[in-house]
Backbone as a printed PyTorch tensor [residue, N CA C, xyz], in Angstrom:
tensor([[[ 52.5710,  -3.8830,  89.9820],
         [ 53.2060,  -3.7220,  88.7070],
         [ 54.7210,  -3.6440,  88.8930]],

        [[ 55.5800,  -3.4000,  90.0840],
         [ 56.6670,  -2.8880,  90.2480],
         [ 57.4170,  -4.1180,  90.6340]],

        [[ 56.1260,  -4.9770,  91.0450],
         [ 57.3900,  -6.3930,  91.5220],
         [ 57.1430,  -6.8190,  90.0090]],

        [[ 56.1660,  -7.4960,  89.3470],
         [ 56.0660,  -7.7510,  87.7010],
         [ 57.3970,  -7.3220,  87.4870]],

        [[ 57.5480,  -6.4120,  87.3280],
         [ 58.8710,  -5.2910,  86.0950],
         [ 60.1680,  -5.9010,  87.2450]],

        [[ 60.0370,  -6.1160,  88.6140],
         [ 61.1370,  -5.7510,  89.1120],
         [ 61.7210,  -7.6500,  88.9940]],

        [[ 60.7210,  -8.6130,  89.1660],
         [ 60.7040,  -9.9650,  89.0970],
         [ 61.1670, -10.7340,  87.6670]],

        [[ 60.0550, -10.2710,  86.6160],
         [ 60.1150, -10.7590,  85.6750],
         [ 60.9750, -10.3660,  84.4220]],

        [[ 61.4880,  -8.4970,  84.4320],
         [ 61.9480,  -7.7850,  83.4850],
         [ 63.1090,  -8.0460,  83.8250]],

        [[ 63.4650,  -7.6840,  85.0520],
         [ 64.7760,  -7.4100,  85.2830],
         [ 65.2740,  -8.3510,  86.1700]],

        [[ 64.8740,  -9.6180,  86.6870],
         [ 65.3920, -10.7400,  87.1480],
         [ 66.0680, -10.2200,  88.5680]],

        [[ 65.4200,  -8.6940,  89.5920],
         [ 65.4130,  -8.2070,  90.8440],
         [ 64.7330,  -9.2450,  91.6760]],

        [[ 64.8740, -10.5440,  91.9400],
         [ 63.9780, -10.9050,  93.0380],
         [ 63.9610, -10.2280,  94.2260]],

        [[ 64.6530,  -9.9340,  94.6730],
         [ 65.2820,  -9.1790,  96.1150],
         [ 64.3670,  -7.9740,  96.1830]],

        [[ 64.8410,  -7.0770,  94.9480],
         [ 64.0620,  -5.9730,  94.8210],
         [ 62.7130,  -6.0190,  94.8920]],

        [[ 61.9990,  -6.8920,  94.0910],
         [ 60.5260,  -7.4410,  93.8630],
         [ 59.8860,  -8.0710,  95.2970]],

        [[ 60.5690,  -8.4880,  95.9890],
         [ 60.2900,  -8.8560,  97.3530],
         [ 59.9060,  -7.6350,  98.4410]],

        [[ 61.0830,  -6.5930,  98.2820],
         [ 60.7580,  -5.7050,  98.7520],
         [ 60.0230,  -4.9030,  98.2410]],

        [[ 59.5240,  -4.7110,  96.9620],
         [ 58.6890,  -3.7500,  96.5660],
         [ 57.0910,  -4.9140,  97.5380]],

        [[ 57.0720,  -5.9440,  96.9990],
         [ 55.9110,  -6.6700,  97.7780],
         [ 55.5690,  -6.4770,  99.0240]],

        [[ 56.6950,  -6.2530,  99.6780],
         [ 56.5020,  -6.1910, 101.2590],
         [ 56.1150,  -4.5550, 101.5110]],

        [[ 56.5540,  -3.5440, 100.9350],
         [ 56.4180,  -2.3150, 100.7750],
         [ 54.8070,  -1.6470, 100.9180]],

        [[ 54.4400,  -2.5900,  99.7800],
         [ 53.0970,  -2.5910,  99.4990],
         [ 51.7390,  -3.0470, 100.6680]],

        [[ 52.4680,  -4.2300, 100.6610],
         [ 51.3730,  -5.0230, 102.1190],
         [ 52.0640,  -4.2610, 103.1090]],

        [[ 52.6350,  -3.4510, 103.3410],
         [ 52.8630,  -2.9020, 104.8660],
         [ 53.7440,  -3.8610, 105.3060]],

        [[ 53.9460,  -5.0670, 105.3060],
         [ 55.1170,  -5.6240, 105.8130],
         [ 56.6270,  -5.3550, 106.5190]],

        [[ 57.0120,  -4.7330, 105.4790],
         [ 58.1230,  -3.6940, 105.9120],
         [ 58.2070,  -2.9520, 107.5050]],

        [[ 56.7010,  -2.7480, 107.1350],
         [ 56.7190,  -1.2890, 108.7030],
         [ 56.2430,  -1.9860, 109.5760]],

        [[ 55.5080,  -3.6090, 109.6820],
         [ 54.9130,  -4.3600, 110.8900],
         [ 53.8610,  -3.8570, 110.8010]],

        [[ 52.9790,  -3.2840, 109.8140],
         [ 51.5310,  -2.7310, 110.0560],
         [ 50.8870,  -3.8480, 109.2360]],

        [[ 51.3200,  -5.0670, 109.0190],
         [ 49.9410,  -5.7870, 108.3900],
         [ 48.8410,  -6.1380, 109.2170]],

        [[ 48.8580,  -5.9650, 110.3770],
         [ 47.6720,  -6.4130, 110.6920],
         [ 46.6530,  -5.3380, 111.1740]],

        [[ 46.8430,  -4.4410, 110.9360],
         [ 46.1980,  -3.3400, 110.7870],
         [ 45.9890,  -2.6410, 109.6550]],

        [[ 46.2080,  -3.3610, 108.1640],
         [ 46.1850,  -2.7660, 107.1050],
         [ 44.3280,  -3.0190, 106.6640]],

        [[ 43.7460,  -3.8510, 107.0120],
         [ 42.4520,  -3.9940, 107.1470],
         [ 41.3090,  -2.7410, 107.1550]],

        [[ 42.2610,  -2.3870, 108.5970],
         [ 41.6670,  -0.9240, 109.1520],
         [ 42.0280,   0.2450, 108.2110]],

        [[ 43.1210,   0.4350, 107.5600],
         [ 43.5520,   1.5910, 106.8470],
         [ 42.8220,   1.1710, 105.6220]],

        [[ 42.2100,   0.4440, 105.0060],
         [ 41.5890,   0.2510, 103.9740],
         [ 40.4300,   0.5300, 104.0230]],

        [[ 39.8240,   0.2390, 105.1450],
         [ 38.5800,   0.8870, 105.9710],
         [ 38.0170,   2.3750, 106.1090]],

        [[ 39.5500,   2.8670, 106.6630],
         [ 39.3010,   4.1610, 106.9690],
         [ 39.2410,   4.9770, 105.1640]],

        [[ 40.1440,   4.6910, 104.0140],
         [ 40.5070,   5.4080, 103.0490],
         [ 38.7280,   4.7430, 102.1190]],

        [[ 38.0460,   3.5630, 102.4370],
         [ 36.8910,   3.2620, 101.7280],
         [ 35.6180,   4.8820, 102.6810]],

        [[ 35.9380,   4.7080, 104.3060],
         [ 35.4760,   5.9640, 104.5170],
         [ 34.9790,   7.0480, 103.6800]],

        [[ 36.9230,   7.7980, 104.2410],
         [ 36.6560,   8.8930, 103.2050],
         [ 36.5040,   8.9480, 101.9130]],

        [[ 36.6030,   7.8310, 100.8140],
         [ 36.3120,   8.2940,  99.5770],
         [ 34.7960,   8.3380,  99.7230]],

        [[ 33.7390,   7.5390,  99.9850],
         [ 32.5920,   7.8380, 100.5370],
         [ 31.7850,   8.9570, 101.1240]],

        [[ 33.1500,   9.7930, 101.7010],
         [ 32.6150,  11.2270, 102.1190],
         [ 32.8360,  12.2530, 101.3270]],

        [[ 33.9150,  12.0800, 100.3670],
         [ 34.4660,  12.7830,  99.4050],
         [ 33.2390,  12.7320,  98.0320]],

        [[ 32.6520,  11.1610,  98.0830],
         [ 31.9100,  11.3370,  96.8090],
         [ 30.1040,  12.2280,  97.2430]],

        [[ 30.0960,  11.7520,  98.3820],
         [ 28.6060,  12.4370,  98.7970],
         [ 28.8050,  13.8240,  98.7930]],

        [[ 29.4620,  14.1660,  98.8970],
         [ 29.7210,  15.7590,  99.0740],
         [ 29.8820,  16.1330,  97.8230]],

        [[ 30.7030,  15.6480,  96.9410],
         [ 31.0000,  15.9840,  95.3560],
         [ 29.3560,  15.8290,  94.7480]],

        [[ 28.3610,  15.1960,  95.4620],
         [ 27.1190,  14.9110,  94.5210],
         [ 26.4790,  15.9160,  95.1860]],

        [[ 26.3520,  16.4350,  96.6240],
         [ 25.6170,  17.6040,  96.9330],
         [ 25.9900,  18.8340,  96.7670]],

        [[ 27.4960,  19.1190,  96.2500],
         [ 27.6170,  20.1370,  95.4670],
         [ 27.0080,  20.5040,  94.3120]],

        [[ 27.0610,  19.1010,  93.6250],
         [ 26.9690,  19.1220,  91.8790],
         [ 25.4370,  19.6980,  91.9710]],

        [[ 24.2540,  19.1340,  92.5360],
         [ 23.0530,  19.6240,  93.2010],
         [ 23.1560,  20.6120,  93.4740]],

        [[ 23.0900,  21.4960,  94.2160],
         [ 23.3160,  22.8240,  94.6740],
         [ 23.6470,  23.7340,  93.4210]],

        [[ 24.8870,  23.6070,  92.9750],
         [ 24.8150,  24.2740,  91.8170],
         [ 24.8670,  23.8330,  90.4160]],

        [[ 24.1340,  23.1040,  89.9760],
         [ 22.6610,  22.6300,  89.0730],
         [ 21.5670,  23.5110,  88.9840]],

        [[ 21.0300,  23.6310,  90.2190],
         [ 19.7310,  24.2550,  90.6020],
         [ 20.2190,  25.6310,  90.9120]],

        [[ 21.3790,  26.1100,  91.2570],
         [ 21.6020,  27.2400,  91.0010],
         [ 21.6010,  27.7930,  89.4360]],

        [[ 22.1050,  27.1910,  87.9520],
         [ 21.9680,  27.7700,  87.0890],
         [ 20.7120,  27.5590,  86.3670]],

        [[ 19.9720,  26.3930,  86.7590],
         [ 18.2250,  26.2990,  86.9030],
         [ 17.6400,  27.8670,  87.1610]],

        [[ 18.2740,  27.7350,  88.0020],
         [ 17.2520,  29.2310,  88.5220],
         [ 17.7070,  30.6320,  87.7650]],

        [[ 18.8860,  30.4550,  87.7760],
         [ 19.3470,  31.5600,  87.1300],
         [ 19.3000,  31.9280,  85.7050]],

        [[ 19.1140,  30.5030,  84.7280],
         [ 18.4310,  30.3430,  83.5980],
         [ 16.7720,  31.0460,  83.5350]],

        [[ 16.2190,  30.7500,  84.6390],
         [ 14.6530,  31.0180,  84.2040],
         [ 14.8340,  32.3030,  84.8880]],

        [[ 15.6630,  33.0830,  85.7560],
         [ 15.1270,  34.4530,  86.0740],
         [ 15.9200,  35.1730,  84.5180]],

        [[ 16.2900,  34.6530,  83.7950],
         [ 16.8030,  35.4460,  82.6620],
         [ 15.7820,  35.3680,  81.8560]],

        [[ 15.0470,  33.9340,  81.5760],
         [ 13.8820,  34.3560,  81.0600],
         [ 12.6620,  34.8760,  81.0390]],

        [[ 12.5070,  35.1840,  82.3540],
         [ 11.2610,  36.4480,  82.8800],
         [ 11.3700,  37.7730,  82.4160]]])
């Protein structure tokens, strides 16, 4: 979106170049390892969401239970 605005709004090619290169890692010489960092961040959101669903479980069935010992 930043080269868009920086290319097309404001007629920054320069700027828009570097926001591009910024983005792909270019800048820092890490494109060819940007593969891997996309890898690793698909990882952890993967570990972040399994865990967010065995919480949500856990305490579910915690107010399950705690619902029916109120009604005994």
């Amino acid at each position: 979106m930043g080269f868009t605005i920086a290319h097309e709004w404001l007629h920054q090619d320069q700027l828009g170049r570097f926001l591009l290169g910024l983005h792909t890692l270019e800048i820092l010489h890490l494109e060819k390892i940007y593969p891997l960092l996309n890898g690793l961040g698909l990882v952890g959101l993967l570990i972040t969401g399994v865990s967010m669903i065995g919480l949500f479980r856990i305490h579910s069935l915690r107010i399950i239970c705690y619902i029916k010992s109120r009604q005994n």
